[in-house]
Backbone as CSV, one residue per row, in Angstrom:
resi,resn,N_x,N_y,N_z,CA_x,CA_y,CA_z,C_x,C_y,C_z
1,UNK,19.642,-27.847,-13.495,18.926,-26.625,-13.772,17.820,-26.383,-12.748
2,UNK,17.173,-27.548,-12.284,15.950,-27.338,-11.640,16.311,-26.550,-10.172
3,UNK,17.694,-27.130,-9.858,18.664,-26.422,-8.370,18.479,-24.849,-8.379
4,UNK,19.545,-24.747,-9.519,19.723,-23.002,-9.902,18.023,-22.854,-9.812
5,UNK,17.348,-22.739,-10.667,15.511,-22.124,-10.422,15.446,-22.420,-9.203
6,UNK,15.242,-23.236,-8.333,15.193,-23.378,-6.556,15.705,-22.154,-6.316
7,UNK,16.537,-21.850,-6.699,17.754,-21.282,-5.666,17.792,-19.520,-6.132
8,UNK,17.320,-19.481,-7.611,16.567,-18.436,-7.457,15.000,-18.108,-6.992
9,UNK,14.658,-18.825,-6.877,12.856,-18.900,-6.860,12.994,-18.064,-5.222
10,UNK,14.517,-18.890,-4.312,14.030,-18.595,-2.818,14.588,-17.392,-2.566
11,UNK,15.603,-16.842,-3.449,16.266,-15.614,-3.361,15.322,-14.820,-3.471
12,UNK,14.353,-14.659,-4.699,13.061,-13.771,-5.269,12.726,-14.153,-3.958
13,UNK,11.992,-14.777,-2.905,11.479,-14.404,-2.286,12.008,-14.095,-1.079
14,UNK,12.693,-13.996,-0.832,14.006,-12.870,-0.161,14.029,-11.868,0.119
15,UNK,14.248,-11.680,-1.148,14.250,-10.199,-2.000,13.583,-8.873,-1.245
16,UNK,12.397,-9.044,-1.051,11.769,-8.350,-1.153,11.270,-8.485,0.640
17,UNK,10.970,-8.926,1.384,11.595,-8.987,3.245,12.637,-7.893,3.297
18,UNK,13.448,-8.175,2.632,14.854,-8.269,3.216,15.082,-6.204,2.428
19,UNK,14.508,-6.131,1.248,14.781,-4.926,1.022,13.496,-3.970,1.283
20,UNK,12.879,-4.599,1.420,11.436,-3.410,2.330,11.148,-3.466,3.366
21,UNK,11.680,-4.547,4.468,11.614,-4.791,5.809,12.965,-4.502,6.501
22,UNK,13.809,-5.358,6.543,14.942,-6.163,7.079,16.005,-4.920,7.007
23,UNK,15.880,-4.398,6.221,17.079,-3.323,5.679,17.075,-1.762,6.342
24,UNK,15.410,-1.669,6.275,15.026,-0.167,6.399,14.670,-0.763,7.575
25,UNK,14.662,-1.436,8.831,14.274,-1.530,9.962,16.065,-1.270,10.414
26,UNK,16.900,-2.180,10.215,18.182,-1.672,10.671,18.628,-0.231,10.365
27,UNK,18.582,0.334,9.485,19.238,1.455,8.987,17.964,2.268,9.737
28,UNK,16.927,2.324,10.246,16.057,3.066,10.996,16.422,3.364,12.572
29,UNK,17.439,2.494,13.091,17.809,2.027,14.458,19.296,2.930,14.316
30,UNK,19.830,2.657,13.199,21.060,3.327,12.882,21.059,4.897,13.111
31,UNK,19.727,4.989,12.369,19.736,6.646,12.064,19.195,7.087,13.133
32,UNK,18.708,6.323,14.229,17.646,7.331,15.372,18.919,7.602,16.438
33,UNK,20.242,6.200,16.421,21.469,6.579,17.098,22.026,7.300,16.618
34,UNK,22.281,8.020,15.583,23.281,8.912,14.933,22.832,10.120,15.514
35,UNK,23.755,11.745,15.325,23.456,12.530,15.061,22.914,13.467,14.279
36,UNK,23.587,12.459,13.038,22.426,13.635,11.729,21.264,13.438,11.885
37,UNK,20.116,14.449,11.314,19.263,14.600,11.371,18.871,13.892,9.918
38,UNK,19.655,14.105,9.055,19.305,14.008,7.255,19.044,12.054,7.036
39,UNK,19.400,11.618,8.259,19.329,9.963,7.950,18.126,10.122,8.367
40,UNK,17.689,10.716,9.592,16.312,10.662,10.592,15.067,10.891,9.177
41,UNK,15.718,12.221,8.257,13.973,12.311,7.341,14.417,10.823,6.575
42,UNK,15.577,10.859,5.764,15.174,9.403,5.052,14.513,8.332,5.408
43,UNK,14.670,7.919,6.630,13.935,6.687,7.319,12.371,7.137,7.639
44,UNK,12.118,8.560,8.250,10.653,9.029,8.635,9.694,8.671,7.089
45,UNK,10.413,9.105,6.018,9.774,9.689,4.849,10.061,8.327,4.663
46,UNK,10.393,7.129,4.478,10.447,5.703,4.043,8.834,4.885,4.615
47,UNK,9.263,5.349,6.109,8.493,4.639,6.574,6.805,5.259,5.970
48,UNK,6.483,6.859,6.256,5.198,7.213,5.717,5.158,6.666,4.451
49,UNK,6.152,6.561,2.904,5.754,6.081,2.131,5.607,4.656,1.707
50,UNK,6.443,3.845,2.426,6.315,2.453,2.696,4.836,2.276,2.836
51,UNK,4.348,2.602,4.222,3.085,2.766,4.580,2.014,2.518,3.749
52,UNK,2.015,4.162,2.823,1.001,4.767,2.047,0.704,3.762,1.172
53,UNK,2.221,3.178,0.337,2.330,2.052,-0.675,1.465,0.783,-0.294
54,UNK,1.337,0.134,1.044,1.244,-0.707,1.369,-0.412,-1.004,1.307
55,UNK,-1.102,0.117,2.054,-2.256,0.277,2.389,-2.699,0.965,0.361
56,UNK,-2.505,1.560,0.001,-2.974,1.500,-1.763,-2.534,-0.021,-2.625
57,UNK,-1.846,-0.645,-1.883,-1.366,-1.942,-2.245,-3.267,-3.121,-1.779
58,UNK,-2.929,-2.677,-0.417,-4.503,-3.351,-0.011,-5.478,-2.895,-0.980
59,UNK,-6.002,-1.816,-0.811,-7.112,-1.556,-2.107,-7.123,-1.571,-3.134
60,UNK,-6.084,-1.693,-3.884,-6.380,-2.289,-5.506,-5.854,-3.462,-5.810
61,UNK,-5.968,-4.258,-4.361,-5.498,-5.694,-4.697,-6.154,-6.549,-5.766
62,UNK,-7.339,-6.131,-6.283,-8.487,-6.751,-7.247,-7.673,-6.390,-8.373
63,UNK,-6.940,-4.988,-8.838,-7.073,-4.827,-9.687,-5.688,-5.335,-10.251
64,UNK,-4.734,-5.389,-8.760,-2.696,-5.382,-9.036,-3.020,-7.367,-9.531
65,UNK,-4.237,-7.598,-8.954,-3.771,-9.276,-9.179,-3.376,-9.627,-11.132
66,UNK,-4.116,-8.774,-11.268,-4.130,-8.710,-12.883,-3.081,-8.124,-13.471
67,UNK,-1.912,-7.853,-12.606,-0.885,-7.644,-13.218,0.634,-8.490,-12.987
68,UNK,0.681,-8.775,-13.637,1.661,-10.077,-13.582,2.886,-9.712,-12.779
69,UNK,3.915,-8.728,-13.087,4.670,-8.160,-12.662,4.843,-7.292,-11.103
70,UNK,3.894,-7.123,-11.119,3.175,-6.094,-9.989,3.965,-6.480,-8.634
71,UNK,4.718,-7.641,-7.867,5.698,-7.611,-7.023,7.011,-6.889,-7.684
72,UNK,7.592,-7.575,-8.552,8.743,-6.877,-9.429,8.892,-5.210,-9.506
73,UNK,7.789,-4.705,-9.917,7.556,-3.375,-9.689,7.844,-2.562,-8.893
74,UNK,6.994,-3.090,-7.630,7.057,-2.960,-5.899,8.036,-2.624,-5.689
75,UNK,9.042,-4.024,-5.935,10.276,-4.525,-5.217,11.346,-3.155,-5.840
76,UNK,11.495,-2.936,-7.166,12.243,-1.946,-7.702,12.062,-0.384,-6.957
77,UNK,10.646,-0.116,-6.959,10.234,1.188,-6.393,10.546,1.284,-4.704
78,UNK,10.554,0.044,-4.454,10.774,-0.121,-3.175,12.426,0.158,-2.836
79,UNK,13.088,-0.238,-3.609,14.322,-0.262,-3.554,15.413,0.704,-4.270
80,UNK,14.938,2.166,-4.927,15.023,2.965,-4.841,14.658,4.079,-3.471
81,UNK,13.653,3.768,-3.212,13.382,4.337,-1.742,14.275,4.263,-0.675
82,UNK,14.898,3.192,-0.582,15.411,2.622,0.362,17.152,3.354,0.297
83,UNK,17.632,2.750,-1.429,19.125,2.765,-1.022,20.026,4.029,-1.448
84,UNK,20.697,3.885,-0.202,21.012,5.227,0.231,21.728,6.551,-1.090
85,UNK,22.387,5.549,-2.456,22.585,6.245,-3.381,21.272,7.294,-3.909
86,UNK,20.773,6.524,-3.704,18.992,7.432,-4.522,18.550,8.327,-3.720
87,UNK,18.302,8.264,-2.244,17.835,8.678,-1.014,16.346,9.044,-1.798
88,UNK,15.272,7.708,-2.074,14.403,8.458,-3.282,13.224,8.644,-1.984
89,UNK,12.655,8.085,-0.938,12.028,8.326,0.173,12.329,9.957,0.354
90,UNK,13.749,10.251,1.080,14.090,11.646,1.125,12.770,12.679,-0.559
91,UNK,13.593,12.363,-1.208,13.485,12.996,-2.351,11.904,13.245,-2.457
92,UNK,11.222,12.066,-2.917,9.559,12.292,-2.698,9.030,12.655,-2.022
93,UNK,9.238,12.574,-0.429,8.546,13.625,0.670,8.997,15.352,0.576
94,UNK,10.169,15.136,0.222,10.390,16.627,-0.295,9.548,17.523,-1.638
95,UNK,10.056,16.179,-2.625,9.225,17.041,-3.573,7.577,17.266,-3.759
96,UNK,7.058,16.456,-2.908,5.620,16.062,-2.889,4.973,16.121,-2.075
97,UNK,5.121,15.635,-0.696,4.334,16.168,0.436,4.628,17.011,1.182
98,UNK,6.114,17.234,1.015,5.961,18.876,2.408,5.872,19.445,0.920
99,UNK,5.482,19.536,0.161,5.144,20.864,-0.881,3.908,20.824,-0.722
100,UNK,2.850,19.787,-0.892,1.754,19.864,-0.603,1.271,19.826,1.182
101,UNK,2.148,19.770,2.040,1.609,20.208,3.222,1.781,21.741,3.141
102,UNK,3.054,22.557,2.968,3.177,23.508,2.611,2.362,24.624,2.001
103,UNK,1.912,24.036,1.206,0.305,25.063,0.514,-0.934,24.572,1.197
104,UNK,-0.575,23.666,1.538,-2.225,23.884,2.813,-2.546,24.469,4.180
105,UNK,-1.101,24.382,4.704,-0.733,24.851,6.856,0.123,26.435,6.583
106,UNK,0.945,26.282,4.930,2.193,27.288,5.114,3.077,26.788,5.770
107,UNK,3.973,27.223,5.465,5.557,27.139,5.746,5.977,26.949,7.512
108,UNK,5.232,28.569,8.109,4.985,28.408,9.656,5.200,27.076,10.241
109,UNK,3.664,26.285,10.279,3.515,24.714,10.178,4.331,23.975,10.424
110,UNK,4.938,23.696,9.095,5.865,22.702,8.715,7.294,23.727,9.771
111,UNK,7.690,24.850,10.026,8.585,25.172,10.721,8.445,24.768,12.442
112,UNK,7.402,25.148,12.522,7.233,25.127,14.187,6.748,23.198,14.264
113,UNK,6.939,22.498,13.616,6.653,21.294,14.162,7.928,20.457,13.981
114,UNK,8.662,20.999,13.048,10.539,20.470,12.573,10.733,21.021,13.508
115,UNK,11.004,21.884,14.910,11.387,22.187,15.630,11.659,21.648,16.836
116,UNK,10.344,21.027,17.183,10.505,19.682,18.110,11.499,19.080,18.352
């Protein structure tokens, strides 16, 4: 028994490299060679919210220590973001920040800089 717990203990920490790093760094290399454009926002919008997560991760580190679960969490939210069934990165920059860049620059903005 003590093997199997090893052997998950090193997977859990795996886990979570491998699906917030390791994964979205290849499939980022993938999508900048491709032609679609629609892989290019999933990976852009991963990486800004990866980011955002990471750095609100730093500042309430006082408060996440007190939560037991609080990698587990991560790792799930993280991994919706990521896989490609969900496209949930896509999805949240859509529904949330170009809506809120949108009502602050207008539409214009957000047009003449997707243009690039």
């Amino acid at each position: 028994m003590s093997k199997l717990w090893a052997l998950l203990t090193h997977l859990h920490a795996l886990a979570g490299p491998v699906v917030m790093l390791l994964y979205p760094l290849y499939a980022s290399v993938v999508a900048i060679e491709s032609t679609s454009k629609l892989d290019d926002e999933q990976w852009l919008a991963y990486w800004i919210l990866y980011s955002f997560l990471t750095l609100m991760e730093m500042l309430l580190q006082p408060i996440l220590q007190w939560i037991p679960i609080w990698y587990e969490v991560k790792l799930g939210m993280v991994a919706w973001l990521v896989l490609p069934q969900f496209r949930g990165a896509a999805f949240i920059y859509n529904k949330f920040v170009r809506e809120k860049l949108i009502k602050k620059y207008g539409s214009s903005y957000i047009l003449k800089k997707g243009d690039h």
